[in-house]
Structure formats: structure tokens, C-alpha cells
C-alpha positions as CSV (number, residue, x, y, z in Angstrom):
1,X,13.1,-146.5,35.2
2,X,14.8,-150.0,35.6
3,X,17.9,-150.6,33.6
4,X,16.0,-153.0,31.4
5,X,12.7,-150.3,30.8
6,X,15.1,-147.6,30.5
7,X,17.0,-149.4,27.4
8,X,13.4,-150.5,26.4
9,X,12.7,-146.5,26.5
10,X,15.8,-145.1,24.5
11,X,14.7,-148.0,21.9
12,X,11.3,-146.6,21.3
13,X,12.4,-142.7,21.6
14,X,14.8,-143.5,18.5
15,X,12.6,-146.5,16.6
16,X,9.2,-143.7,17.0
17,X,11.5,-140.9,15.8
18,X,13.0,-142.7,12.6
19,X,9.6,-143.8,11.7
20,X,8.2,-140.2,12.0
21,X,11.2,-138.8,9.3
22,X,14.0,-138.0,12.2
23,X,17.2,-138.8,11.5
24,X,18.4,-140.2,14.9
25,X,22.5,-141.3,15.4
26,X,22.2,-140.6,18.9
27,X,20.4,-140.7,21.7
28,X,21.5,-138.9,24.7
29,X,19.5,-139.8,28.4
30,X,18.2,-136.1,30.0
31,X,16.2,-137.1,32.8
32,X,15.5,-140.7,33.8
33,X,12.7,-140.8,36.8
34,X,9.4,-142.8,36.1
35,X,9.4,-140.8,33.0
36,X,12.2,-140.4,30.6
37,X,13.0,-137.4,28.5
38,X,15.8,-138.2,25.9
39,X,18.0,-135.4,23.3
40,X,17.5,-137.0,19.5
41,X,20.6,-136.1,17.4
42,X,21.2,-134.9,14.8
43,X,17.6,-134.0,14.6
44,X,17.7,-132.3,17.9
45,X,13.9,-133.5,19.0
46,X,13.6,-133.9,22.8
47,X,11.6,-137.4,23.6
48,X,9.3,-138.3,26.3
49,X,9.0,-141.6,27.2
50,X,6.7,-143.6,30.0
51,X,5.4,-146.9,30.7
52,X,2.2,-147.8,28.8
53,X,0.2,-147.2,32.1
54,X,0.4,-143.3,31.7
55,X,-1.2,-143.4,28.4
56,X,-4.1,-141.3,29.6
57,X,-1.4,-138.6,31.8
58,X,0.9,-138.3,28.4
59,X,-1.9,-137.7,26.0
60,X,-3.2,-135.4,28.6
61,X,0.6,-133.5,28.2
62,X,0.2,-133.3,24.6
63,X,-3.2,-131.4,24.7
64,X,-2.4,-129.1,27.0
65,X,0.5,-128.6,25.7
66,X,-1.3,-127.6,22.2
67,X,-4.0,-125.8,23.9
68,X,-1.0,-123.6,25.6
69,X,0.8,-123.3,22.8
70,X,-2.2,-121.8,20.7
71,X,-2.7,-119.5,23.9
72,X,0.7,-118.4,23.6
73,X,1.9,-119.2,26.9
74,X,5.5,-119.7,27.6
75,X,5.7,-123.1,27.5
76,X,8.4,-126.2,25.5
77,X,6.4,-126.6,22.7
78,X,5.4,-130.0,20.7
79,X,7.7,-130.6,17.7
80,X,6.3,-129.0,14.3
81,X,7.7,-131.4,12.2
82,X,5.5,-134.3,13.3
83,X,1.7,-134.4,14.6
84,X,1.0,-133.7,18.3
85,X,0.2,-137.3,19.8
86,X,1.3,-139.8,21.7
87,X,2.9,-142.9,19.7
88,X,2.7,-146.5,21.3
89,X,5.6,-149.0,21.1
90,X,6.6,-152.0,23.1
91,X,4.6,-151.0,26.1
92,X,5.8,-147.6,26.1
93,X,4.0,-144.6,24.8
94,X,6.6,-141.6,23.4
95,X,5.4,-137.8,22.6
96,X,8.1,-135.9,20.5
97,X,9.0,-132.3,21.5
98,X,11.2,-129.3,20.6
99,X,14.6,-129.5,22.2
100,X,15.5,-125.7,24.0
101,X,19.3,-126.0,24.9
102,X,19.3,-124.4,28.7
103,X,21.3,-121.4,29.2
104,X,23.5,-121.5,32.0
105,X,22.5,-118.9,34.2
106,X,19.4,-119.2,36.9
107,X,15.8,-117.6,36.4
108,X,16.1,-114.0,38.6
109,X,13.3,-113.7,41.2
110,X,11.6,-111.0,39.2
111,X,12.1,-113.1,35.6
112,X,10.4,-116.0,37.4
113,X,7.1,-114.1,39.1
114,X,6.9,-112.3,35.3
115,X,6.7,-116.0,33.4
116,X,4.0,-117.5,35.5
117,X,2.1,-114.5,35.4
118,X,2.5,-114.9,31.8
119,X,1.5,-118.4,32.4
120,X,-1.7,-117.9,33.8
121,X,-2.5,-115.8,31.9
122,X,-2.5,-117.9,29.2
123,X,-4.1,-120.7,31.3
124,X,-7.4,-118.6,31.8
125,X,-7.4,-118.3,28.1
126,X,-8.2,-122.0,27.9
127,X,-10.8,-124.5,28.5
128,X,-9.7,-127.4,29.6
129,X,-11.4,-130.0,31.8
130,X,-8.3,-131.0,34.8
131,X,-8.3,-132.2,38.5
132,X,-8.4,-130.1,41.2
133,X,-5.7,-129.7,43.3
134,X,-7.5,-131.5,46.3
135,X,-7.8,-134.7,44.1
136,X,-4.1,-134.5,43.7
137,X,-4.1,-134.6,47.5
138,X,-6.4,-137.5,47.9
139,X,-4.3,-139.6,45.3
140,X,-1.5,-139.1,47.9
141,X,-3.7,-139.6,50.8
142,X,-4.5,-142.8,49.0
143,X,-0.6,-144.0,49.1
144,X,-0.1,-142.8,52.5
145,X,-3.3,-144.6,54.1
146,X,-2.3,-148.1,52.5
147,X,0.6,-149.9,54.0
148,X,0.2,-152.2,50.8
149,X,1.4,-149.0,48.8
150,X,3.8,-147.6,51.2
151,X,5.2,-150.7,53.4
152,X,8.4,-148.9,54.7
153,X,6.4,-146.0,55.7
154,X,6.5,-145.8,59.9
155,X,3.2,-145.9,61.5
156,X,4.0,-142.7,63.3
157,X,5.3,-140.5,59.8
158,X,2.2,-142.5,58.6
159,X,0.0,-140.5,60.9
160,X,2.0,-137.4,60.2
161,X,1.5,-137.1,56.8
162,X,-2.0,-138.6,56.4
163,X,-3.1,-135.4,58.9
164,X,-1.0,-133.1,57.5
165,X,-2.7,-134.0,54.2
166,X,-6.1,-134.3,55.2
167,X,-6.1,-130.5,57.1
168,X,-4.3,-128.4,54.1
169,X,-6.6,-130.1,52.1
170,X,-9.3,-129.4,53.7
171,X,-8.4,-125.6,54.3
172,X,-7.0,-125.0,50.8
173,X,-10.5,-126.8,48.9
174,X,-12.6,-125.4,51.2
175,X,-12.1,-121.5,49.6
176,X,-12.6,-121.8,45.6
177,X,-12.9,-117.9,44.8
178,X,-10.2,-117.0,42.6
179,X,-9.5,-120.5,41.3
180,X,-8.0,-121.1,37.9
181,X,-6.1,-124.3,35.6
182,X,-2.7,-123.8,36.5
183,X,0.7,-125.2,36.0
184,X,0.6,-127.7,39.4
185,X,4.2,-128.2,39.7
186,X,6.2,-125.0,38.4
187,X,9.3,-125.4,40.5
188,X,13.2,-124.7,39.4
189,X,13.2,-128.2,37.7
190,X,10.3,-127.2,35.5
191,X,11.2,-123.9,34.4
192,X,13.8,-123.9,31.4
193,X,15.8,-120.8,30.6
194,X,16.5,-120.5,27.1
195,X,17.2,-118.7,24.3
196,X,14.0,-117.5,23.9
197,X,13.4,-116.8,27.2
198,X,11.5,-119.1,30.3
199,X,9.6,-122.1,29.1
200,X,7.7,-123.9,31.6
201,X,7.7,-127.8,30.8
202,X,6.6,-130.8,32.8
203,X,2.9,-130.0,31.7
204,X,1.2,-133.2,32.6
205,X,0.6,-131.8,36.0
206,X,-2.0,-129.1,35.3
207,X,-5.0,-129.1,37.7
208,X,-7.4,-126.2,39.0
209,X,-7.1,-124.0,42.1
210,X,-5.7,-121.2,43.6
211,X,-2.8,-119.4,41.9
212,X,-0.9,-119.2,45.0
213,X,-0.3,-123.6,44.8
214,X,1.9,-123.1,42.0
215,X,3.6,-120.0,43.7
216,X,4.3,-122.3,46.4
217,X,6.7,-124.1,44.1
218,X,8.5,-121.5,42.9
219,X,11.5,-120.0,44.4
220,X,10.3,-118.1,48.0
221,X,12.2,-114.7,46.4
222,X,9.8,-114.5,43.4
223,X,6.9,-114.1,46.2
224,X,6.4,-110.3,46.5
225,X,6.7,-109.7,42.3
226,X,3.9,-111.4,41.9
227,X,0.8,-108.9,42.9
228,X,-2.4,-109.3,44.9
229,X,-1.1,-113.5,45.6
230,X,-2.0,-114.3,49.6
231,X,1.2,-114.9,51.2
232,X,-0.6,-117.1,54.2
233,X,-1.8,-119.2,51.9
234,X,1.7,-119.6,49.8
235,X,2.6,-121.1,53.0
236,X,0.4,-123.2,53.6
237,X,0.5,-124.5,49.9
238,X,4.2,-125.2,50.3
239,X,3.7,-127.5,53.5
240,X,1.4,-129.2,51.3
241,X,3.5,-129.5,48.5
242,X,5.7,-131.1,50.3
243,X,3.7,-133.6,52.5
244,X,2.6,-134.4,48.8
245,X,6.7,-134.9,48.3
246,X,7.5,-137.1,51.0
247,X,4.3,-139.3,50.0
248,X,5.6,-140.1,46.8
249,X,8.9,-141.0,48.3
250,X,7.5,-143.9,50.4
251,X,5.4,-145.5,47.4
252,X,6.5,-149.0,47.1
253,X,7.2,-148.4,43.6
254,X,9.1,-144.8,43.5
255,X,11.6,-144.3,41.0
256,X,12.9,-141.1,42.5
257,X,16.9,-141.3,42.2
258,X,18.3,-140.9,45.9
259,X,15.0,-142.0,47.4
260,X,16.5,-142.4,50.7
261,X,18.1,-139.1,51.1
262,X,14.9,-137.2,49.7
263,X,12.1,-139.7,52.6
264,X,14.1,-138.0,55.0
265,X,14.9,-134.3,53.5
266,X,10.7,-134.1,53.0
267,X,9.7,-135.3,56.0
268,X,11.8,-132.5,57.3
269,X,10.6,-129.7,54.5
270,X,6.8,-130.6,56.0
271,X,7.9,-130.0,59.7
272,X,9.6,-126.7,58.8
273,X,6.9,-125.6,56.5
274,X,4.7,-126.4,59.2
275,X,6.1,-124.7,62.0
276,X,6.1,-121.4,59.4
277,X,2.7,-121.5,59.2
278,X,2.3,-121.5,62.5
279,X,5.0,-118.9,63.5
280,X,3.2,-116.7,60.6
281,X,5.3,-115.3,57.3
282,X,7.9,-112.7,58.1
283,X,7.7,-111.0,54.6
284,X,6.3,-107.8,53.8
């Protein structure tokens, strides 16, 4: 966020908190992108905080965050001590969660195919009206298509992306056996290691299709423990991911810290992705 929303932000984290029976002496800034997740102490809540505008996207969090959590799926949970909504304040809109203090050591390959198994699992246990992947696709089409929304973009990475887009699309929606609600963005950054074991957050993202999308966001090693997933497809999901990437990079109005750096480093991702799919996965 800006400076000014993101002071506006730990404001309403703290003021909602208080209000709900938290006691709050400090607030400590976790992750600040267009989203903000802030560590309430002494109470030890974890707050999420967006602009007004993604009402609808944060109450969508919070019920499937309750429908997961009811599923028993390994997910950061909604704080008990308070109901499980979104609270409005000064043009922001806060959902309070459990805070998990990470531990320091990285999710093994095996650990990580085992938790979104888990995962969807517990996904198929649900009913939950959410996008499919291709209309995750076509909102990015829709930023890549419009100079208005993407100014800096050049025409030629322009062209790129918009194909690159429109083709996995294309392949990936036009094969729907097997699909399911899944995760939508269950990389590294997503997956907490805890105390208690893996917990998948970020779960505004959840959308329908083929399990092997969210594989493509996980960690290329976790691949082959994950049985009977397509490993042509994995591929082809991870160019897409990434195409889907750099197009949020050149929005006129990304957040993304290091924005420069990461335009570049996904336009580069997409070619390499790419030029695996056409050279065919070397993997058992």
C-alpha cells in the first residue's frame, strides 16, 4: 500500500481489534503488498487489511476459510475469539485471524505434495460456488489487452503475453474431467510451516480446475509425491502461472514491492516455461 493507506491500514487492524475485546500495544507490519497482514500484540491475532474495493474478495476469504476449516483442511484458521466476518472502517475492510509463528526450516518436497493432497481433499468436501481458473486468465487478459491498464507494457511483450495467455487458456479450459475447487495460488509464500504442521493461507484465491494448476505453484521437487497428477500439464500450468505473473506486474496500479526487478524476472519465467513445454518434461 501507499505510506498514507498503509498507516490508514495499521490504524484500522488495531482500532477493529480493540473494539472486538483484543488488547492491542502493538502492531507489527508482516506483509505489505495490496493487501496488508499485520501481528496484534499482546493478543497475538494476525490482521488482514485491504482497501474497501476488495470487500466482495475478503468476505469471499473468510467463507472459505470457515468452510475449510469445518472440512478440516490444513489451513490458518479465522480467530475463535471473535465472529468470522469482515469489519469495515475508514475505507478499509479488516478480517481477524489466528497468528501461527513460522518455524524456521523449509517444507520438504514430500511434506509439501502430502499437505495439498490433504488440501484437496478437503476442498472436494465442500460446496462452494468460485471462478474457474480460465476466468482468472481472462481478468489478466483484460490488463494485458488495455494499454489504459498497463501503459508501460511494450507493444511487442504486449503481444507475448496476450497469446501466451489466450493459447494455455484455451488448452487448459478446454479439458474439464477431473476438475475440482482448489487452492489457486499454493506456492512457498502461501504455505506456513508451523507448529502444528503446514497451513496453507492466502485463501482468497480459490477457483475450480484441474489439480495439477495449483501443483504448478508448488515447488517442481514435490511433483512425483503427488500420484496420478499429469506432469505435461504441470508444465503447461506453470507457463501460465507465470504469464499470469508478469501481467500483474505491468498493471498501472501494482503494488508489488521491487516491481521492476520482478516485469523483467517473469517475462523471463514465461519464455523458459515455454521453451519446457516445448522441449517436453525430463522427469520420470
Amino acid at each position: 500500500m501507499e505510506p498514507r493507506d498503509l498507516r490508514r491500514a495499521v490504524d484500522a487492524g488495531r482500532a477493529t481489534a480493540a473494539e472486538l475485546g483484543l488488547e492491542v500495544d502493538d502492531v507489527a507490519v508482516l506483509h505489505d503488498s495490496d493487501r496488508v497482514a499485520l501481528r496484534l500484540a499482546p493478543c497475538d491475532a494476525l490482521a488482514r487489511v485491504a482497501l474497501e474495493a476488495q470487500r466482495a474478495e475478503a468476505e469471499f476469504e473468510v467463507e472459505v476459510a470457515r468452510r475449510l476449516a469445518e472440512a478440516g483442511a490444513p489451513v490458518g484458521q479465522l480467530d475463535p475469539r471473535v465472529a468470522p466476518r469482515v469489519h469495515v472502517r475508514d475505507g478499509l475492510v479488516v478480517s481477524l485471524w489466528t497468528y501461527h509463528e513460522p518455524v524456521g526450516s523449509p517444507v520438504a518436497p514430500a511434506a509439501y505434495a502430502d499437505v495439498l493432497l490433504r488440501h484437496h481433499a478437503a476442498l472436494r468436501r465442500i460446496d462452494l460456488p468460485a471462478p474457474h481458473v480460465t476466468d482468472r486468465v481472462a481478468a489478466a487478459l483484460r490488463e494485458v489487452n488495455d494499454p489504459e491498464r498497463s501503459p508501460e507494457l511494450p507493444d511487442r511483450e504486449r503481444d507475448f503475453l496476450s497469446g501466451t495467455l489466450g493459447g494455455l487458456s484455451a488448452e487448459i479450459g478446454a479439458g474439464s474431467a477431473g476438475e475440482q475447487l482448489l487452492h489457486g495460488e499454493p506456492h512457498p509464500g502461501n504455505l506456513l510451516h508451523t507448529s502444528k504442521g503446514p497451513l496453507f493461507v492466502d485463501l482468497a484465491t480459490c477457483c475450480r480446475g484441474p489439480i495439477e494448476f495449483d501443483l504448478a505453484h508448488a515447488p517442481e521437487e514435490a511433483d512425483p509425491h503427488y500420484p496420478e497428477a499429469d506432469r505435461t500439464l504441470i508444465d503447461r500450468c506453470r507457463a501460465l502461472n507465470w504469464a499470469m505473473f508478469a501481467a500483474w506486474r505491468w498493471r498501472r496500479d501494482d503494488q508489488m514491492p521491487d516491481r521492476e526487478h520482478w516485469r523483467a524476472e517473469g517475462l523471463d519465467r514465461v519464455r523458459a516455461a515455454l521453451e519446457r513445454c516445448e522441449a517436453g518434461p525430463a522427469r520420470p
